[in-house]
C-alpha positions in Angstrom: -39.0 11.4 -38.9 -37.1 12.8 -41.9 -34.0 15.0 -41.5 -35.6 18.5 -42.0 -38.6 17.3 -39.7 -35.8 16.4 -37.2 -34.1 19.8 -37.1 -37.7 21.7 -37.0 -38.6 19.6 -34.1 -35.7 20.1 -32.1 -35.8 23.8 -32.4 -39.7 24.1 -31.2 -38.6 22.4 -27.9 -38.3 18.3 -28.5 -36.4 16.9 -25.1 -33.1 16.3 -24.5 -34.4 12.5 -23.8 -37.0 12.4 -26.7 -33.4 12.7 -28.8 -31.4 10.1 -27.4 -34.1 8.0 -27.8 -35.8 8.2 -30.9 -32.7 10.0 -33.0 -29.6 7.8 -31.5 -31.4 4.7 -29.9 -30.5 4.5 -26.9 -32.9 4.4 -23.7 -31.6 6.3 -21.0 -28.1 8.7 -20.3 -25.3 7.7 -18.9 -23.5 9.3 -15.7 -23.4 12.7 -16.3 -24.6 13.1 -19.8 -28.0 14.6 -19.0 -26.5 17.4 -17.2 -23.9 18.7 -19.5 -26.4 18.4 -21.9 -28.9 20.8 -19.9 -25.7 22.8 -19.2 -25.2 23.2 -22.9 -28.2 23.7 -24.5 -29.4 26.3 -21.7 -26.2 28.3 -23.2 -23.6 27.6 -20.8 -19.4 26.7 -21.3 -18.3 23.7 -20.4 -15.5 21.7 -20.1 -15.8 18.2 -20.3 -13.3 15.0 -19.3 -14.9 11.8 -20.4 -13.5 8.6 -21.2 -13.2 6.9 -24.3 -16.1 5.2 -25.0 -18.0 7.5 -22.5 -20.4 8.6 -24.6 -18.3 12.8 -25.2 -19.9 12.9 -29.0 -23.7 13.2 -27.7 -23.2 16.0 -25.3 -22.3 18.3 -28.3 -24.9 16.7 -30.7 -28.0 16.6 -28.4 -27.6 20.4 -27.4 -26.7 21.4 -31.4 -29.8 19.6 -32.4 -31.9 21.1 -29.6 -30.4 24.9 -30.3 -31.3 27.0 -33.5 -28.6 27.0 -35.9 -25.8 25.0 -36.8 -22.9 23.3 -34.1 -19.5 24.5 -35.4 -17.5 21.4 -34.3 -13.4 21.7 -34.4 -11.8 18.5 -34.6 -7.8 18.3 -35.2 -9.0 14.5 -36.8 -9.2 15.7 -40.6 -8.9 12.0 -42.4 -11.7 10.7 -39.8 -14.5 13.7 -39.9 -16.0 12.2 -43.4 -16.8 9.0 -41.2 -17.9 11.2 -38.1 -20.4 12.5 -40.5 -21.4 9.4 -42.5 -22.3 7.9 -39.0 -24.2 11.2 -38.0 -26.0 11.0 -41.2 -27.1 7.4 -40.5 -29.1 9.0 -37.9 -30.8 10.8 -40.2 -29.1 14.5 -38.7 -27.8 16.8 -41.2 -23.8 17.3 -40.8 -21.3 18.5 -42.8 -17.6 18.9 -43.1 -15.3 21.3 -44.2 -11.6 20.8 -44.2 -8.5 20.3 -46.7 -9.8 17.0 -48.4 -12.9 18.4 -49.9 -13.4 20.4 -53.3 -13.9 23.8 -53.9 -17.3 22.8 -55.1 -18.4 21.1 -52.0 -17.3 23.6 -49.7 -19.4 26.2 -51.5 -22.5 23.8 -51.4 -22.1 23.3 -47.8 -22.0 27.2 -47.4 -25.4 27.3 -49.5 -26.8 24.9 -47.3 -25.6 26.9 -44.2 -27.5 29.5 -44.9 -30.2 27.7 -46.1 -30.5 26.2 -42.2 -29.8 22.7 -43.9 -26.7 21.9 -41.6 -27.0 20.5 -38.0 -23.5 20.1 -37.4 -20.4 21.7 -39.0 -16.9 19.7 -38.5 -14.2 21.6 -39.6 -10.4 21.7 -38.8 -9.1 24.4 -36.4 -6.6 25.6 -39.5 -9.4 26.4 -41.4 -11.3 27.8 -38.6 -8.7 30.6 -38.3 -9.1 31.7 -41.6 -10.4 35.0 -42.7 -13.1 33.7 -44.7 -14.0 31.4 -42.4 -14.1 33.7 -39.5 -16.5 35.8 -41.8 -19.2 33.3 -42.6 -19.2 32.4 -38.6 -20.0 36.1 -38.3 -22.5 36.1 -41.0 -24.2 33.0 -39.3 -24.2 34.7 -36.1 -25.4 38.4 -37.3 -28.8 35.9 -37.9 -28.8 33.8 -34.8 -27.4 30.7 -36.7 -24.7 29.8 -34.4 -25.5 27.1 -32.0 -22.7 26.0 -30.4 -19.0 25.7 -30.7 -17.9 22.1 -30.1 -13.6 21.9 -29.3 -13.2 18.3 -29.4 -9.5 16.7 -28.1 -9.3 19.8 -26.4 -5.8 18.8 -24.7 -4.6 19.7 -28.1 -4.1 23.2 -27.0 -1.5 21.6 -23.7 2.2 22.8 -25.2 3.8 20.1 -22.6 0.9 17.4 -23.6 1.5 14.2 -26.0 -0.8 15.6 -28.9 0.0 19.7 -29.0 -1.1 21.5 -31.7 -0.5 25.3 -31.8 -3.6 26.3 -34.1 -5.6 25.5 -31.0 -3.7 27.8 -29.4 -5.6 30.6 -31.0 -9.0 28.9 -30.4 -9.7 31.5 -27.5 -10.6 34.3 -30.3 -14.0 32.2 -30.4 -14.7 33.9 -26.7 -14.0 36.9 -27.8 -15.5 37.2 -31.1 -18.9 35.2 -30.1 -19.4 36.1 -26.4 -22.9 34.2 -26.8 -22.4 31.6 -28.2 -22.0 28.4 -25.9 -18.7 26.7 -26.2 -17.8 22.7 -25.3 -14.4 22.0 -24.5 -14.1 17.6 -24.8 -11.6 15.2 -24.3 -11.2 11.7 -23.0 -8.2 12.7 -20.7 -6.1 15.2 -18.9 -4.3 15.4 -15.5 -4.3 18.5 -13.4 -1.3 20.5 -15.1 -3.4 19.7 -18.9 -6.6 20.9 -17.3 -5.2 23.8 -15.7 -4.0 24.8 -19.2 -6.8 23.7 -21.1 -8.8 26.0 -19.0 -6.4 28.9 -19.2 -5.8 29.0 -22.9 -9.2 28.3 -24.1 -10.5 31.0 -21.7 -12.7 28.9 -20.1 -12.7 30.3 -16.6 -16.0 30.6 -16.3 -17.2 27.5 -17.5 -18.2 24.8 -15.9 -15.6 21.6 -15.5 -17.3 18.0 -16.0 -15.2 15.6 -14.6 -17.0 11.6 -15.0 -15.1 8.6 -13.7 -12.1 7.6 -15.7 -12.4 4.1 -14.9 -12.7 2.0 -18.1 -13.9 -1.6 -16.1 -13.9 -3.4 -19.4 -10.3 -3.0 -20.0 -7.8 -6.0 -17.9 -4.7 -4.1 -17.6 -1.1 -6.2 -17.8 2.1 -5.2 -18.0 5.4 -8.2 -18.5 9.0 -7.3 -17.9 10.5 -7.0 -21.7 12.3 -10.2 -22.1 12.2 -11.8 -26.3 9.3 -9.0 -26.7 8.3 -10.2 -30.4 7.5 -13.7 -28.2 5.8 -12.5 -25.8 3.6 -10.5 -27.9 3.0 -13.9 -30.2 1.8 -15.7 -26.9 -0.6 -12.5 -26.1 -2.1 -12.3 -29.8 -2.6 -16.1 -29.5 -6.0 -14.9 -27.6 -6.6 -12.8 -30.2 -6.5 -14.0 -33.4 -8.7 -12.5 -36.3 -9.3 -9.8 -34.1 -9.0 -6.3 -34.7 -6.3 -4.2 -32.1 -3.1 -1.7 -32.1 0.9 -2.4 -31.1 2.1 0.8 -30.5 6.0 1.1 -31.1 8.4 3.8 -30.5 10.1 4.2 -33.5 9.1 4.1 -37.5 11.8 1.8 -38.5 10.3 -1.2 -35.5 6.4 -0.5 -36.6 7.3 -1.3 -40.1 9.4 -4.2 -39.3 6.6 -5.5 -36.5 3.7 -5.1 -39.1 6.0 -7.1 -41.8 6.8 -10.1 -39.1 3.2 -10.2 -37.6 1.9 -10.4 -41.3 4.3 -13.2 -41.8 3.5 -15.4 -38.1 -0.3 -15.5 -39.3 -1.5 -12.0 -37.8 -2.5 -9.4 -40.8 -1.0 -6.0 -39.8 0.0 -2.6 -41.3 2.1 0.1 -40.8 1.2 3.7 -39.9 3.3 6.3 -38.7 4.5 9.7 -39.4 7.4 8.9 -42.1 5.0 7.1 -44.4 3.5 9.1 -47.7 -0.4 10.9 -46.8 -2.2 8.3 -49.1 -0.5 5.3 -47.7 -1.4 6.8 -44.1 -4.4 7.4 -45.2 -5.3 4.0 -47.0 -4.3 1.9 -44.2 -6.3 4.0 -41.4 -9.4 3.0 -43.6 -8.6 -0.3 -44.1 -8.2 -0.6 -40.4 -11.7 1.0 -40.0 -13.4 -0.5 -42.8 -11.9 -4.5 -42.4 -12.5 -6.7 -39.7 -9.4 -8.4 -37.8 -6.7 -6.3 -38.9 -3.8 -5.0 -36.8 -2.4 -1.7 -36.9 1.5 -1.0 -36.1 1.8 2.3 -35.2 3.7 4.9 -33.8 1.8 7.8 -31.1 0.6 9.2 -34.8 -2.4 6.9 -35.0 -5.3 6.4 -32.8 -6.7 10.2 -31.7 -10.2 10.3 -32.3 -10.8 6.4 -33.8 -14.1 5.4 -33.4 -13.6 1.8 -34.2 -15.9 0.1 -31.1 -14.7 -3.1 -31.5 -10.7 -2.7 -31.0 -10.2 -5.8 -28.7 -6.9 -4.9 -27.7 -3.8 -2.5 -27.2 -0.4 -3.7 -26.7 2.3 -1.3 -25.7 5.9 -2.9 -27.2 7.9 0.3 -25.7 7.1 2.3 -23.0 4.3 5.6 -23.4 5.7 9.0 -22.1 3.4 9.0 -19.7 0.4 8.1 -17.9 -1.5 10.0 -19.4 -0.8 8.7 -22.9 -0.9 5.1 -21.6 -4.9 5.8 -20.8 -5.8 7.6 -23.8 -3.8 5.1 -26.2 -5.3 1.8 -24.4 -8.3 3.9 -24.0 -8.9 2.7 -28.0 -9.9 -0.6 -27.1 -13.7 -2.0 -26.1 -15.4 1.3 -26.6 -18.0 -0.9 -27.2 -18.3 -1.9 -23.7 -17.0 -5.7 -24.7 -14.3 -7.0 -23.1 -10.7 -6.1 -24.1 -7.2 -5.7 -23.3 -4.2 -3.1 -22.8 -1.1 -4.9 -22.7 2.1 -3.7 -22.0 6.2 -4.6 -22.4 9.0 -3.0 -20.8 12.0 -3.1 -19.6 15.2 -0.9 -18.8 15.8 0.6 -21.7 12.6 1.8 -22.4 13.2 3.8 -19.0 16.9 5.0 -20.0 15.4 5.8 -24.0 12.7 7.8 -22.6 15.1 9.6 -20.2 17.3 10.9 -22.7 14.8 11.9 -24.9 13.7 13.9 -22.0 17.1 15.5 -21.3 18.0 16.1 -25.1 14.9 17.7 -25.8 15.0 21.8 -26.3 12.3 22.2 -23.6 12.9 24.3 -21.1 13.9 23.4 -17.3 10.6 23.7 -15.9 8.8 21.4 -18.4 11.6 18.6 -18.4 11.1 18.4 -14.6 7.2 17.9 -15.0 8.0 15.1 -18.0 10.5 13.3 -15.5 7.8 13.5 -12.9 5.5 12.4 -15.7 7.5 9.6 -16.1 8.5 8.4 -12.9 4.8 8.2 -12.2 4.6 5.7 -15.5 7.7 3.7 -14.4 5.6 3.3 -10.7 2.4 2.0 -12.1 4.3 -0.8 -13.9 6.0 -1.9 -11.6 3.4 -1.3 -8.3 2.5 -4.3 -6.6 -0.8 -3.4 -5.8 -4.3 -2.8 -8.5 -3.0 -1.3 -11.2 -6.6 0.3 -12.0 -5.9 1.5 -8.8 -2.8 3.1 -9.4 -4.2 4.6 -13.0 -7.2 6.2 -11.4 -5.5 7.6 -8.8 -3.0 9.3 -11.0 -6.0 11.0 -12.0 -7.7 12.1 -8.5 -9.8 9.5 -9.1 -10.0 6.8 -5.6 -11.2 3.7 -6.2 -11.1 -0.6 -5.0 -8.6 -3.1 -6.6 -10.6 -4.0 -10.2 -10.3 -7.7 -10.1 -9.4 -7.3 -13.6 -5.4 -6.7 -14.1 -2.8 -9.2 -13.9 -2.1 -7.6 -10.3 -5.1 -8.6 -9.1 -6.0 -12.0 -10.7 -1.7 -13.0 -10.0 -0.3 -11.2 -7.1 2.7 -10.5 -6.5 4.7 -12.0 -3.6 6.6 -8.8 -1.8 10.0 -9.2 0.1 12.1 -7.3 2.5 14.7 -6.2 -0.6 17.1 -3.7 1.6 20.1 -5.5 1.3 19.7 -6.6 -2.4 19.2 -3.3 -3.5 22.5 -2.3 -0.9 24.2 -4.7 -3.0 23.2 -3.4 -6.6 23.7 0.3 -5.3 27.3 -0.6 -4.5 27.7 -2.6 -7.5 26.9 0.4 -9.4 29.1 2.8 -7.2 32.6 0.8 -7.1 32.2 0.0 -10.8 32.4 3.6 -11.3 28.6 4.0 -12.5 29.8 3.3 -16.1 28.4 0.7 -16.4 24.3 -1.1 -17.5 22.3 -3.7 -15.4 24.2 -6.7 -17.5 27.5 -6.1 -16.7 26.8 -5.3 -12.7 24.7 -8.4 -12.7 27.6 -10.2 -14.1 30.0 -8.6 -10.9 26.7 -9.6 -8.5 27.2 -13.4 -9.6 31.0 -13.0 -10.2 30.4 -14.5 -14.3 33.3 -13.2 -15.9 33.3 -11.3 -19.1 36.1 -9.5 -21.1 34.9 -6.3 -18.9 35.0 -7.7 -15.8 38.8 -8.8 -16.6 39.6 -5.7 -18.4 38.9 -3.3 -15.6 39.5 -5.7 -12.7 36.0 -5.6 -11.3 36.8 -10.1 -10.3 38.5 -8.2 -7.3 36.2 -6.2 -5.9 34.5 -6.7 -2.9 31.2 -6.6 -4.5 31.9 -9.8 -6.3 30.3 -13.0 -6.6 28.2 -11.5 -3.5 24.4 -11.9 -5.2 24.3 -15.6 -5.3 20.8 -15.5 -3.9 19.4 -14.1 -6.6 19.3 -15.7 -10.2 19.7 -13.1 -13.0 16.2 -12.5 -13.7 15.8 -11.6 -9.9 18.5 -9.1 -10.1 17.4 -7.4 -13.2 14.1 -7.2 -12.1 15.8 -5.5 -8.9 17.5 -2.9 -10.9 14.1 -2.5 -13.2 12.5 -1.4 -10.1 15.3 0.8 -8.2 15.3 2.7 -11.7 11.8 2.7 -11.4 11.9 3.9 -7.8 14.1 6.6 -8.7 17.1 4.9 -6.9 18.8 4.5 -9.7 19.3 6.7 -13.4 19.7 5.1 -16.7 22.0 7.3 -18.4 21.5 7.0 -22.0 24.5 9.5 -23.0 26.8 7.0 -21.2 25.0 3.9 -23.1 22.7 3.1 -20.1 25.1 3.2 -17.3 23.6 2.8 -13.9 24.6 6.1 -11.9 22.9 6.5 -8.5 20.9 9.2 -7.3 20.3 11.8 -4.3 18.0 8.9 -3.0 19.8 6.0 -2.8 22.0 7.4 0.1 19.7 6.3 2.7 19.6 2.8 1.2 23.6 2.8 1.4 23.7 4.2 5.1 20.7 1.8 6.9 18.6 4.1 7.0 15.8 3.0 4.9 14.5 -0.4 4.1 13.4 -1.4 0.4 10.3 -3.5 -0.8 10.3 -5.1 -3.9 7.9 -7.6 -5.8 8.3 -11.4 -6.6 5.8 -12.5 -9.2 4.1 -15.3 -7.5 4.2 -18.8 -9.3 0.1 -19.0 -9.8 -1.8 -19.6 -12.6 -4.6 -17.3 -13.6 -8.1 -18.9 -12.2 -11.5 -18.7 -13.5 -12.0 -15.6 -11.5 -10.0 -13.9 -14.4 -12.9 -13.7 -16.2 -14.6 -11.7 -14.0 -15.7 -7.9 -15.6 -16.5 -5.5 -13.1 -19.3 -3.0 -13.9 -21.7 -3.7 -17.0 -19.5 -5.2 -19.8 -21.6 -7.5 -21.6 -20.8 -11.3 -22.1 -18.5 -12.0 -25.3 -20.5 -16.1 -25.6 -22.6 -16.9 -28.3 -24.1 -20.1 -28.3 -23.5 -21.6 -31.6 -27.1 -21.0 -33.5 -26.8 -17.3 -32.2 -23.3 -17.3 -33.3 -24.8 -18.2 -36.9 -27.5 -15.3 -37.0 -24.8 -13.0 -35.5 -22.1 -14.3 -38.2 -24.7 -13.8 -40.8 -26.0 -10.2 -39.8 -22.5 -9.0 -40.0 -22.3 -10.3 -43.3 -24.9 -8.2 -44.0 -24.3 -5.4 -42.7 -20.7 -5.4 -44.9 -22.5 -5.9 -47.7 -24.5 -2.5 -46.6 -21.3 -1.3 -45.6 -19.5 -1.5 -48.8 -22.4 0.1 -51.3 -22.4 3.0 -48.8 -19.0 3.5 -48.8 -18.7 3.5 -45.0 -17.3 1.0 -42.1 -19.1 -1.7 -40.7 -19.3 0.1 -37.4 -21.3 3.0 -39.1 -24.5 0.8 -40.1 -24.7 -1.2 -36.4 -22.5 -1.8 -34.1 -21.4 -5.3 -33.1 -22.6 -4.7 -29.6 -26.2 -3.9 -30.9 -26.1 -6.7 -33.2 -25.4 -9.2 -30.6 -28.4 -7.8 -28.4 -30.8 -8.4 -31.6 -29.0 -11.5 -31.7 -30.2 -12.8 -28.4 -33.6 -10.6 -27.9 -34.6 -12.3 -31.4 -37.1 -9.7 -32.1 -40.3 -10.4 -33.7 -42.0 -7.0 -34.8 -40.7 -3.8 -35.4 -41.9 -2.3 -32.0 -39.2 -5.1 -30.0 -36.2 -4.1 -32.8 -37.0 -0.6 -31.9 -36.7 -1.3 -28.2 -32.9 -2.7 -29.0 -30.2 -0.1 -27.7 -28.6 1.4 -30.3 -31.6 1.5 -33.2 -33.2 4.5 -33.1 -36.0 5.5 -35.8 -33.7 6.3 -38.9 -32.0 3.0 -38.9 -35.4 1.6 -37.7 -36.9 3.1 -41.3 -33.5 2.0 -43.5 -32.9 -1.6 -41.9 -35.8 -2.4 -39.7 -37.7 -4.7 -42.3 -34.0 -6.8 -43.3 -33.0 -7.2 -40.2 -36.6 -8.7 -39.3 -36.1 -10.9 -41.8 -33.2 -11.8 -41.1 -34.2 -12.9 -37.7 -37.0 -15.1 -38.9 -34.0 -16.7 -41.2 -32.1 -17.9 -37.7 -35.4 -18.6 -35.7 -35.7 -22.3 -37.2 -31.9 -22.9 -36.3 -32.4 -21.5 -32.9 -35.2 -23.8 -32.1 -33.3 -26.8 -33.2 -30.8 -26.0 -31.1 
């Protein structure tokens, strides 16, 4: 089916289903795809929380191919919307952008071909959106019924106290009033209560109907280390990872470009990318990073919205998120491809006390800084719970669910004790030293190890010293980790991380309350760790598959590169590795393969036949 036959098809009534499967290859939807979808094209609002990798983009695109006109899609993702559209246009759909990075010329051949009802889908940036002239053509398109939709992808953009604000989607509720009719989508792959309460509010969306699916991301093993020699301990974790592609997220720009430097130097190609660096050398490396396989990217919070790369096999975390909600959507870049993957995290005290005072210093107002503390503390508890952490992450979002089998938690748990008089001891370590002082100098007092400060202000004759023999100093600090984390204890960054106690440690002090704390049990990881809930696919190839699989990549790179597009665009390594092992024979059992679909079918069908027959005498030797 060619691309104007597509769009006349859709219009005279072609199925929701007919699309997914003959346009984007895949056989059947997934949870709650069909219904939004329904919801959508049958003109209805919606707002829509799916998780990365969930499958958001098709419950826009089905509904603007099945409507008459074009899908206005708003994406804040300006430096990824070309690929968004080179992939669409794989499919053999007509889609266009329109934002800062493309001529004059363009943008007035993409109006032409507006009007000419040779666009399917529009992307555009919000900041364009806004404009007059824009705002004129939209009304031009919809004086003649050519409006099908408006799309609001990452819509917790508009969330003032969220990670990722941006005003202009603050003003993104004039499409409501402007275009009553027209059916608006709301998207994004996370958002707690308060950042769905104002997602709905300022994109006047009370009257649409909220699409929550299940967070849960069963692919993903979760682990998080106490920060102790972090560049180490993320050397032993990229050890099972090497030549593969993945993010370290930093916290500030000067660390990233020293981390991408060092990893480039222990064997492990990386680059930098954060807000500091010049556009084009942003720019350049986010493409690399798309376009090249095995690459790392260092990066601040500035990179990740909106990548599509499927095959990101991990995320490690070197400093600590802002908050829970961060944590998901920034690890939420790995194994959209359903594979197995990883988020790993490192963290330690002052992360907690950094994170604080960036709280505290900040020019919010009252009300916000209390929901970012509580934003916080609910971080600081999922790293250090004892229980499933996918338990703890689901349930931040309302979301019950059994322990995964799949984080470090689960496949190593930890031994609890009865920790009320340690952390009796460490409170009143912190209180007769004055609370001026961090978690190395009161561990010091704890196992009476003199120092120039313990001398200096005569701390050797306190009570308190020499009285936490039972504990060895990794014990201890991982007891004042957790009565920080517990809210016990505040890291007080203006006093250089002193230790001051808190409204809740006064039951601790008086008896009346007894503390818990976790021992990380002396096991070693079993061959249950490699246990995937769900549907993740196996990673094992056998050796003559591995060949084919090595060689169809190399082909598709080769495709890849005269196109101008990433690897990921052509096939996706998840469909290649189904070929790989169904070994098709005629066209009618690659067309069955998920992920194909009868435009790719038409471009690639006959090659990758081929290619097949190439491997076939190497698989039967094997």
């Amino acid at each position: 089916m060619g691309d104007s036959d597509l769009s006349a098809a859709a219009g005279n009534g072609v199925s929701a289903l007919d699309l997914l499967r003959d346009t984007f290859g895949y056989s059947a939807f997934r949870g709650r795809q069909a219904e939004i979808i329904a919801h959508v094209a049958d003109g209805g609002d919606a707002l829509v929380l799916m998780p990365t990798g969930g499958g958001k983009s098709l419950c826009y695109q089905i509904p603007a191919l099945m409507r008459r006109g074009v899908a206005i899609v708003i994406s804040p993702l300006i430096a990824l919307m070309q690929d968004q559209v080179d992939a669409l246009t794989q499919l053999g759909i007509r889609a266009a952008v329109m934002n800062s990075s493309v001529s004059l010329a363009a943008i007035r051949e993409t109006e032409r071909r507006l009007f000419a009802n040779a666009v399917d889908l529009l992307y555009v940036a919000p900041e364009r959106l806004m404009t007059d002239r824009f705002l004129a053509l939209l009304d031009d398109l919809a004086k003649s019924g050519r409006l099908a939709l408006f799309a609001i992808d990452e819509a917790h953009c508009v969330s003032q106290w969220g990670h990722d604000f941006r005003p202009e989607y603050l003003q993104l509720s004039a499409l409501r009033e402007r275009h009553p009719n027209v059916p608006r989508i709301a998207l994004t792959a996370t958002a707690d209560a308060a950042t769905r309460k104002e997602m709905i509010e300022r994109l006047g969306l009370a009257d649409a109907r909220v699409f929550i699916s299940s967070f849960d991301r069963p692919n993903i093993r979760y682990t998080v280390v106490e920060k102790n020699n972090p560049k180490r301990q993320l050397l032993k974790f990229l050890a099972e990872h090497r030549d593969e592609a993945g993010i370290v997220y930093c916290v500030s720009r000067k660390k990233v470009e020293e981390i991408a430097v060092w990893l480039t130097g222990q064997g492990h190609p990386a680059l930098p990318y954060h807000a500091g660096m010049k556009t084009d050398e942003r720019v350049t490396n986010q493409r690399r990073f798309l376009r090249e396989d095995g690459l790392v990217m260092v990066a601040t919070i500035a990179f990740g919205m909106g990548i599509d790369k499927p095959d990101v096999r991990f995320v490690a975390h070197l400093d600590l998120p802002k908050s829970l909600e961060a944590y998901y959507q920034e690890t939420g870049r790995a194994g959209r491809d359903g594979e197995p993957a990883e988020a790993w995290m490192a963290y330690g005290l002052q992360d907690v006390a950094l994170q604080r005072a960036r709280i505290e210093e900040s020019t919010a107002g009252e009300a916000q800084k209390r929901l970012e503390n509580q934003k916080l503390s609910a971080l600081l508890g999922y790293a250090e719970s004892a229980h499933c952490r996918r338990v703890a992450l689901l349930n931040y979002f309302g979301e019950e669910s059994a322990p995964c089998g799949n984080c470090d938690v689960c496949l190593d748990p930890p031994e609890c004790w009865d920790g009320t008089i340690a952390a009796q001891k460490a409170l009143s370590a912190a209180y007769r030293t004055g609370q001026r002082f961090g978690a190395k100098h009161l561990i010091d007092v704890l196992l009476g190890r003199e120092n120039p400060k313990t001398k200096d202000y005569g701390h050797h004759r306190l009570s308190i010293w020499d009285i936490g023999k039972e504990l060895e100093e990794t014990g201890w600090r991982s007891v004042f980790r957790q009565l920080v984390a517990a809210g016990f204890l505040h890291a007080d960054m203006n006093a250089y991380g002193a230790l001051k106690l808190t409204p809740l440690s006064r039951p601790i002090l008086k008896g009346e309350q007894t503390v818990e704390f976790k021992r990380a049990a002396p096991k070693v990881r079993t061959a249950q760790g490699a246990h995937l809930p769900g549907n993740a696919p196996a990673i094992d190839l056998t050796p003559a598959e591995r060949r084919l699989f090595d060689h169809l990549r190399a082909w598709r790179a080769e495709i890849a590169r005269a196109q101008g597009v990433p690897a990921y665009v052509i096939l996706h390594d998840r469909t290649l590795k189904e070929i790989v092992r169904a070994a098709p024979r005629t066209a009618s059992e690659l067309a069955a393969i998920s992920g194909m679909g009868s435009a790719r079918m038409e471009r690639y069908g006959e090659a990758i036949l081929r290619s097949c027959e190439w491997g076939r005498p190497a698989r039967a030797g094997s």
